[in-house]
C-alpha positions in Angstrom: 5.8 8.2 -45.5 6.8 11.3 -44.6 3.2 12.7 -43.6 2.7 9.4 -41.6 5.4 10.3 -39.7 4.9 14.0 -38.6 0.9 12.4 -37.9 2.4 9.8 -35.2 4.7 12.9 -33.8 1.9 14.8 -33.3 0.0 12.0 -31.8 2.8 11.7 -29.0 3.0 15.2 -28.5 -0.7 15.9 -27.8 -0.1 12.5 -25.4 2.6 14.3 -23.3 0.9 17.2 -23.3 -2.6 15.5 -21.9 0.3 14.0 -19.5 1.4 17.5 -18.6 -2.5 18.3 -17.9 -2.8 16.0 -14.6 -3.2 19.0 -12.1 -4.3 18.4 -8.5 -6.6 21.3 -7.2 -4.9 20.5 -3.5 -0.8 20.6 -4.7 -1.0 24.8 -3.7 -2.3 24.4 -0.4 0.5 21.2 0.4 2.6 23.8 -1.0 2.0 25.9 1.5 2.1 23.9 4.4 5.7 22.6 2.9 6.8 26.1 2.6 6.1 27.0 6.1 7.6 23.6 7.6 11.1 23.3 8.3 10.5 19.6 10.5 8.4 17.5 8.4 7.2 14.4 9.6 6.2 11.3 7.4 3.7 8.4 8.3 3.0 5.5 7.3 -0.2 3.2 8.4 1.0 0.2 10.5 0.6 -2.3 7.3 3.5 -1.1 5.7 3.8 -2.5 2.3 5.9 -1.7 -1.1 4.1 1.6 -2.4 3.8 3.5 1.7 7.3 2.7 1.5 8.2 3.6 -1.6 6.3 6.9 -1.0 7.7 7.9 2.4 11.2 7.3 1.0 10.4 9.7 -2.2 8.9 11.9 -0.2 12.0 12.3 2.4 14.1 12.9 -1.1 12.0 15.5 -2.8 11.7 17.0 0.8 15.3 16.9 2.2 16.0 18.7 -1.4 13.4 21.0 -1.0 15.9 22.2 2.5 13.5 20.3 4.6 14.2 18.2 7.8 12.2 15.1 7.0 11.6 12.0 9.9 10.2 8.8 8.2 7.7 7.1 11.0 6.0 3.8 11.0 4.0 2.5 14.1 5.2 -0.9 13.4 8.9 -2.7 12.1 9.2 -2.6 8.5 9.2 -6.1 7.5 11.4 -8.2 6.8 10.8 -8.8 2.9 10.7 -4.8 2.7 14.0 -4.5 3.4 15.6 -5.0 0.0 14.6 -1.0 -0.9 17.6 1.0 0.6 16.7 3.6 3.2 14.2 1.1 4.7 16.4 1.7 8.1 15.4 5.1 8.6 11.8 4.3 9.7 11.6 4.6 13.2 8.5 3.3 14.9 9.5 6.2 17.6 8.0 9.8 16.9 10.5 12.9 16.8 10.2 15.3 19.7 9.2 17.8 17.4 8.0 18.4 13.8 6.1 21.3 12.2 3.7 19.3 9.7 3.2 15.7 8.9 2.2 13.4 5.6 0.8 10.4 5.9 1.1 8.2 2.7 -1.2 5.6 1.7 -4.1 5.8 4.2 -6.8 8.1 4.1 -7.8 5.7 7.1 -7.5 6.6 10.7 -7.8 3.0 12.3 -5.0 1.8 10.6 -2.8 4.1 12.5 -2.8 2.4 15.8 -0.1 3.0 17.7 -0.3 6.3 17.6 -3.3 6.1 19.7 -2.3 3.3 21.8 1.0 5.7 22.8 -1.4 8.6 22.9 0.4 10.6 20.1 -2.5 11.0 17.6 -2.9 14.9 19.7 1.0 15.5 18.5 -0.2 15.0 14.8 -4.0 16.8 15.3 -2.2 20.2 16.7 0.2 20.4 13.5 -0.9 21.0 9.8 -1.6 17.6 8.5 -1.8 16.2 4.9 -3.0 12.7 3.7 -2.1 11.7 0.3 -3.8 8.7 -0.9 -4.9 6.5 -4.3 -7.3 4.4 -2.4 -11.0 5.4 -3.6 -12.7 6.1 -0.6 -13.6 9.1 1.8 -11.1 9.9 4.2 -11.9 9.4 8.1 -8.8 11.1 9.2 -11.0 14.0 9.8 -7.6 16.3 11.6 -6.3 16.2 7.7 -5.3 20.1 6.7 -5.7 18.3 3.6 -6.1 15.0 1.8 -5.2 14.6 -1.4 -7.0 11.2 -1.9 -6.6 10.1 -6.1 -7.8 6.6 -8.2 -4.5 5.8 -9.6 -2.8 2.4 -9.1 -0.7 2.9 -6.4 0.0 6.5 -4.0 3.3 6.6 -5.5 1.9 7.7 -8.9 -0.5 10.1 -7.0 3.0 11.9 -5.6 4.9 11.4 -9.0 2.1 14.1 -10.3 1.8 16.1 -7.5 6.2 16.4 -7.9 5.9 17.4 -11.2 3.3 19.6 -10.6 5.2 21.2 -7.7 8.4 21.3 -9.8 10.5 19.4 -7.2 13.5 17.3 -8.0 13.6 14.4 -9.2 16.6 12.3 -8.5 17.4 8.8 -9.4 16.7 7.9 -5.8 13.5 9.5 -5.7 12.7 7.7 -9.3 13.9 4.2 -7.4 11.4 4.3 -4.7 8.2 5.4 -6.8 9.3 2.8 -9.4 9.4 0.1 -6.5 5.7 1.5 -5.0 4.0 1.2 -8.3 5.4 -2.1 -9.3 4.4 -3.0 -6.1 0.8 -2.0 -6.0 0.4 -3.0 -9.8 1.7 -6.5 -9.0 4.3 -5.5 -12.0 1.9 -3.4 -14.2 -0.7 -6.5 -14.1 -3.3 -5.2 -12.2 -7.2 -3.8 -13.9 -6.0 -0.6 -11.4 -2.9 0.0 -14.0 -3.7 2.2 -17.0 -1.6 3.8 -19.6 -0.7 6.5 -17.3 1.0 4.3 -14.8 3.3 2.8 -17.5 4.3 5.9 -19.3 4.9 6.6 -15.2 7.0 3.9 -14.8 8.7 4.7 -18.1 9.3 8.3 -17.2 10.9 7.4 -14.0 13.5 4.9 -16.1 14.3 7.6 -18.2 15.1 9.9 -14.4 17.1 7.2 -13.2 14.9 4.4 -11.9 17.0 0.6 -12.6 14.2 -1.6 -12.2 16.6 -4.1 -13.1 18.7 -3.5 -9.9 15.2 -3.2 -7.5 14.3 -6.2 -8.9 17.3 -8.4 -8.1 17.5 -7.0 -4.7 14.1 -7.7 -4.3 14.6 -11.3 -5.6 17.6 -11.8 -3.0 15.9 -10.5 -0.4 13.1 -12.6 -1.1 15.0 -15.8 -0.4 13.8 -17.9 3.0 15.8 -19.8 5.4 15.1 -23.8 5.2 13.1 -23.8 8.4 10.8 -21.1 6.8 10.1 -23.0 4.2 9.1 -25.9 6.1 6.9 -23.8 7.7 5.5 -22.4 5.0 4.5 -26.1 3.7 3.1 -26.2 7.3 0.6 -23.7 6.6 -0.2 -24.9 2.9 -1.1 -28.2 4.9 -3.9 -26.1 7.1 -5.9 -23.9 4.6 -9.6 -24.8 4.2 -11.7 -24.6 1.2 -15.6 -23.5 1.4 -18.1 -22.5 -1.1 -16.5 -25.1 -3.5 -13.1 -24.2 -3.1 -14.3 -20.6 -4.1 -13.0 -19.3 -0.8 -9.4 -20.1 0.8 -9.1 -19.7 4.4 -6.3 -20.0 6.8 -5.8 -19.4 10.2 -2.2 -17.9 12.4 -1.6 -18.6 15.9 -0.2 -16.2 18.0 3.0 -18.1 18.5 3.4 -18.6 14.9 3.2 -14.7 14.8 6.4 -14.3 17.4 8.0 -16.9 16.2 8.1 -16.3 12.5 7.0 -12.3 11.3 10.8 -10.9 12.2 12.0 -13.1 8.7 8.6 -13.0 7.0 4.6 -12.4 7.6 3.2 -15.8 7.9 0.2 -14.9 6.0 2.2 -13.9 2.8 3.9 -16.9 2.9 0.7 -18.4 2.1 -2.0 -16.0 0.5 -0.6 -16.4 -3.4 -0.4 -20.4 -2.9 -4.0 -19.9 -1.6 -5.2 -18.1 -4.6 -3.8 -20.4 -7.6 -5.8 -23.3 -6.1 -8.6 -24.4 -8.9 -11.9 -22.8 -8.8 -10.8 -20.0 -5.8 -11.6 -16.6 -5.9 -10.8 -15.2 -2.4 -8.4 -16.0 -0.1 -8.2 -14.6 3.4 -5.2 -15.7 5.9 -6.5 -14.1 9.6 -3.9 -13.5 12.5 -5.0 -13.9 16.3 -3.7 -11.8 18.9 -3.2 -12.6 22.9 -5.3 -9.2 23.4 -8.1 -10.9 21.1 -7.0 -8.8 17.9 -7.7 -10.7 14.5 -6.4 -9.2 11.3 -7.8 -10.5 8.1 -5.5 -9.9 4.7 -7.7 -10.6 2.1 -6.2 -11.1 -1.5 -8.7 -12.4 -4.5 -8.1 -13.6 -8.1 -8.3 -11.2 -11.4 -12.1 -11.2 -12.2 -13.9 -10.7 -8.4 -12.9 -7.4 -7.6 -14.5 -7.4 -3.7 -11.6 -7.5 -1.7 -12.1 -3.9 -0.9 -15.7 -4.7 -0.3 -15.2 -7.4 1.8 -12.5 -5.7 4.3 -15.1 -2.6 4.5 -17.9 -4.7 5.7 -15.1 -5.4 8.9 -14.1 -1.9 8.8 -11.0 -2.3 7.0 -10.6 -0.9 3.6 -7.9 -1.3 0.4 -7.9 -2.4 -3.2 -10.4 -4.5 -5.7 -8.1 -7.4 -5.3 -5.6 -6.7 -1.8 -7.2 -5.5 1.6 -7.3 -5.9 4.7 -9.4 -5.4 7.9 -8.7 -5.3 12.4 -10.9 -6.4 14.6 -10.5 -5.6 18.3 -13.8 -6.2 19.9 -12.3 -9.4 20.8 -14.9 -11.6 18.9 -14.0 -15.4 18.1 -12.1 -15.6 15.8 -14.5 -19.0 14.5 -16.9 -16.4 15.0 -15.4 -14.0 12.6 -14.4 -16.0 10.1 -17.8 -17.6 9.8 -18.7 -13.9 8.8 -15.9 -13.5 6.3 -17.1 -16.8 4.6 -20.9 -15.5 4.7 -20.3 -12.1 3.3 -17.4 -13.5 0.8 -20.4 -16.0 -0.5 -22.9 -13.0 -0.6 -20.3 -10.6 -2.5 -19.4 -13.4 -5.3 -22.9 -14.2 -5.8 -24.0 -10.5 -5.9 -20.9 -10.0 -8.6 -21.9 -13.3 -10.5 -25.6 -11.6 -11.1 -23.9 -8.3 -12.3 -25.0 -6.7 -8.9 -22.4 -4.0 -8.4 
């Protein structure tokens, strides 16, 4: 008994030291660029979602610990169902006067930051040192980037989690709060084919610093909780949604004045997208939002088993996961137009996966 238990002991320890092992060759150089900083400045993309959240919020943490000035910037309001992780309120879509370096957190992709070059900022970010940090598995076209630290790992928060322990900064129980929220997030609770053992022990690690998942998830769970004339309008969109391909593919489409109306308590489309996906037989479902400039957005969400969400959003220039992505269009295409596309190339990518064409 005795000899089985010193075997499983040394089974966890060469675990945690393989755990120790997860190096990045770029954590020196952000080093560097910290240490020479005194006004960091941290971006998000203008889709901000659980784990750019979570990351900018750790990040402002470890940072403002580190004796660092740290301005959290989004190009866009964080929304609504966001707001249940505290320190949401101290994202300003308005850009410091000054700032010595930058991070931008979950996008190594320079289209979805928008409104920095519709204000004409983009140059305040290009003459400063610049770093991307990123899980998505792609090249980065944020080609200003001092350097991108660009991992596969389930969610950018896990990405900084190792980059923080590799740097040795501190972590707090506010700082294990928000990287627990942006990996539950991105993981869809530790569910996703994304999540590996790593990102549990993560998870489990951050408990153990602090983290109440308990806590996030009951404010989540509050937060999440819609005013009787949203959900009316939810069952309004439900009532619109189209099927094609044999109900393979979900589509639905969002006015403009839906848009006004409705994103300041919750984004229309994610009022509908998991309703869309637990239909019988559907794989993909895409809710598309039209803009008075001629904008469409597509977020793009599929079922476990047809990973080509990311494939389909790059085909539109977009990008994201295996299973959650999204894509803008602004060449001011119809939008019957476009979604005619979506259906085409959504048909093509299913087919392609259903003959083992990867």
């Amino acid at each position: 008994m005795r000899w089985k238990e010193d075997r499983r002991s040394k089974a966890c320890s060469t675990r945690s030291t393989i755990h120790l092992m997860t190096m990045y060759d770029e954590a020196e150089r952000i080093r560097s660029i910290i240490d020479d900083a005194q006004h960091i400045l941290v971006v998000q993309a203008d889709n901000p979602d659980g784990d750019s959240l979570g990351s900018a919020l750790a990040l402002e943490e470890f940072l403002g610990n580190y004796g660092r000035e740290v301005s959290l910037y989004c190009g866009v309001d964080i929304p609504v169902h966001l707001r249940y992780l505290s320190g949401w309120d101290r994202v300003s879509s308005e850009l410091p006067n000054n700032f010595d370096a930058s991070i931008i957190v979950d996008t190594a992709t320079d289209t979805l930051l928008e409104q920095l070059t519709l204000r004409n900022q983009k140059i305040w970010i290009k003459n400063k040192p610049c770093i991307v940090i990123d899980h998505h598995a792609s090249e980065s076209t944020i080609d200003y980037a001092t350097v991108a630290c660009i991992k596969e790992a389930v969610a950018t928060t896990e990405v900084i989690y190792e980059l923080a322990r590799q740097l040795e900064w501190k972590m707090t129980p506010t700082a294990a709060d928000a990287l627990a929220t942006g990996i539950l997030s991105d993981s869809l609770g530790l569910t996703t084919e994304a999540t590996t053992a790593r990102s549990i022990h993560i998870v489990a690690e951050l408990v153990e610093s602090g983290a109440s998942i308990t806590k996030l998830d009951q404010a989540r769970r509050e937060m999440y909780r819609k005013e009787p004339e949203l959900v009316h309008y939810k069952g309004r969109l439900l009532q619109r949604i189209e099927y094609h391909y044999d109900n393979r593919i979900a589509t639905l489409e969002i006015p403009w004045d839906e848009i006004e109306k409705y994103s300041h308590a919750y984004n229309p489309s994610m009022l509908a997208l998991d309703d869309m996906r637990l239909t019988t037989n559907t794989a993909v479902a895409v809710a598309f939002k039209h803009y008075p400039d001629g904008k469409v957005t597509g977020k793009i969400r599929t079922n476990y088993g047809f990973p080509i969400a990311d494939r389909l959003a790059e085909h539109f220039g977009g990008g994201g996961h295996n299973y959650a992505s999204g894509f803008k269009i602004t060449d001011k295409r119809h939008l019957d137009e476009i979604k005619s596309e979506c259906i085409r190339v959504s048909i093509e990518l299913l087919d392609e996966l259903a003959k083992g064409v990867t």
